[in-house]
N, C-alpha and C positions, 0 to 999 in steps of 0.2 A: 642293900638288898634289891635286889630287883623285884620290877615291876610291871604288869603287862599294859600298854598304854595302845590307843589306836586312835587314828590319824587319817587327816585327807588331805588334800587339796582345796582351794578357796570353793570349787564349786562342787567339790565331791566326788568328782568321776574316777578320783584315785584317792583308795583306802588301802591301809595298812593296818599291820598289831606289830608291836617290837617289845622284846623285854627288856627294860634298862634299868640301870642301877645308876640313878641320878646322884649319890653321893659317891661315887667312884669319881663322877667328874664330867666336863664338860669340855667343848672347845670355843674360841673364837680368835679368828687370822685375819692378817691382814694384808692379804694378797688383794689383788684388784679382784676379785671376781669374789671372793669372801665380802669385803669389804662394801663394794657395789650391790652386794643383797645383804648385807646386814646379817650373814648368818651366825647363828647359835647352836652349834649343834652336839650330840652327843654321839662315840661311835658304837655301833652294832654289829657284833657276829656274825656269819647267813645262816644260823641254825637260831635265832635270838630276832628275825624278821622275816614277817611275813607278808606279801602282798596280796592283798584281797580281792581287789579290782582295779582294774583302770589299765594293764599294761597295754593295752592296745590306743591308749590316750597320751602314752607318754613320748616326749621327743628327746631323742638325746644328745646333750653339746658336752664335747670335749674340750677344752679349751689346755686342757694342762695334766692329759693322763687319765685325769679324774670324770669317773660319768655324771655327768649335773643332770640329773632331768628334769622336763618339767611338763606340764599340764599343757595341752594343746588348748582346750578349753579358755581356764583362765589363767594360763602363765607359771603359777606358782610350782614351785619346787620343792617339792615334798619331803624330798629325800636323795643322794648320791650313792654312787659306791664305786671301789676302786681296790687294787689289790697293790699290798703290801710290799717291800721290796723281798720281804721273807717267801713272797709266793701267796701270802693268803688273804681271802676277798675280804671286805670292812663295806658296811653300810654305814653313810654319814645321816641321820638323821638330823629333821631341822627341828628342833624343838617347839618351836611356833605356830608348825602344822600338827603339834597333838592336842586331840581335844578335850580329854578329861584330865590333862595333869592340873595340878591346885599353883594355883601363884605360889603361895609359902614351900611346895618344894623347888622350883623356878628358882628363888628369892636362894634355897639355903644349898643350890646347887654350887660346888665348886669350880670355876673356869681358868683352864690354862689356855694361855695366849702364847699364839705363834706368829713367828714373824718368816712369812711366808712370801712376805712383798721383798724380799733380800734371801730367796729362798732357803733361811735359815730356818727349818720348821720347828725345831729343837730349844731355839732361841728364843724367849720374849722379847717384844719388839718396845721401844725404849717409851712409848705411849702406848697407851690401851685406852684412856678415857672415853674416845671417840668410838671404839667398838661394842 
């Protein structure tokens, strides 16, 4: 079931609300740029996020298609997004930048691993322990 969660950045200057449904699932990759921030994330709708403030704080690096942003401020990366080969946009939400979810649903989120460093995204990649 989804739920409405809201989120910033380490120093605040970017908020957000998203509605997700953490038992639907999670992700984590392992491409260099996944892997190199340790991200957790969940993906989000563009009718299911909303950005509250900060767009004019965020910068944006491409490295692989995908929009990474992040905080001009204090670095952190709040959130990505990117669109589909179907045509349609996807927000990657970092789970780590929301502030009211509870560890125990954190804990009994399901995570599917991709192996994205062999740009096999479809594939789990033959370790996960490290991600």
């Amino acid at each position: 079931m989804k739920k409405t969660y809201s989120g910033t950045c380490h120093c605040g200057a970017v908020r957000f609300e998203a509605d997700i449904d953490l038992g639907a699932g999670t992700f984590k990759c392992n491409c260099p740029i996944c892997t190199k921030t340790r991200m957790w994330g969940a993906i989000v709708r563009p009718e299911d996020f909303r950005l509250l403030r900060g767009e004019d704080r965020l910068k944006d690096y491409q490295p692989d298609g995908v929009h990474h942003v992040f905080c001009t401020n204090c670095g952190v990366r709040p959130y990505g997004w990117g669109e589909e080969s179907s045509g349609g946009k996807f927000y990657a939400v970092r789970l780590a930048c929301l502030d009211d979810v509870e560890d125990e649903e954190l804990a009994g989120a399901p995570v599917t691993y991709s192996d994205g460093r062999n740009d096999r995204y479809d594939e789990r990649p033959s370790e996960t322990r490290h991600l």
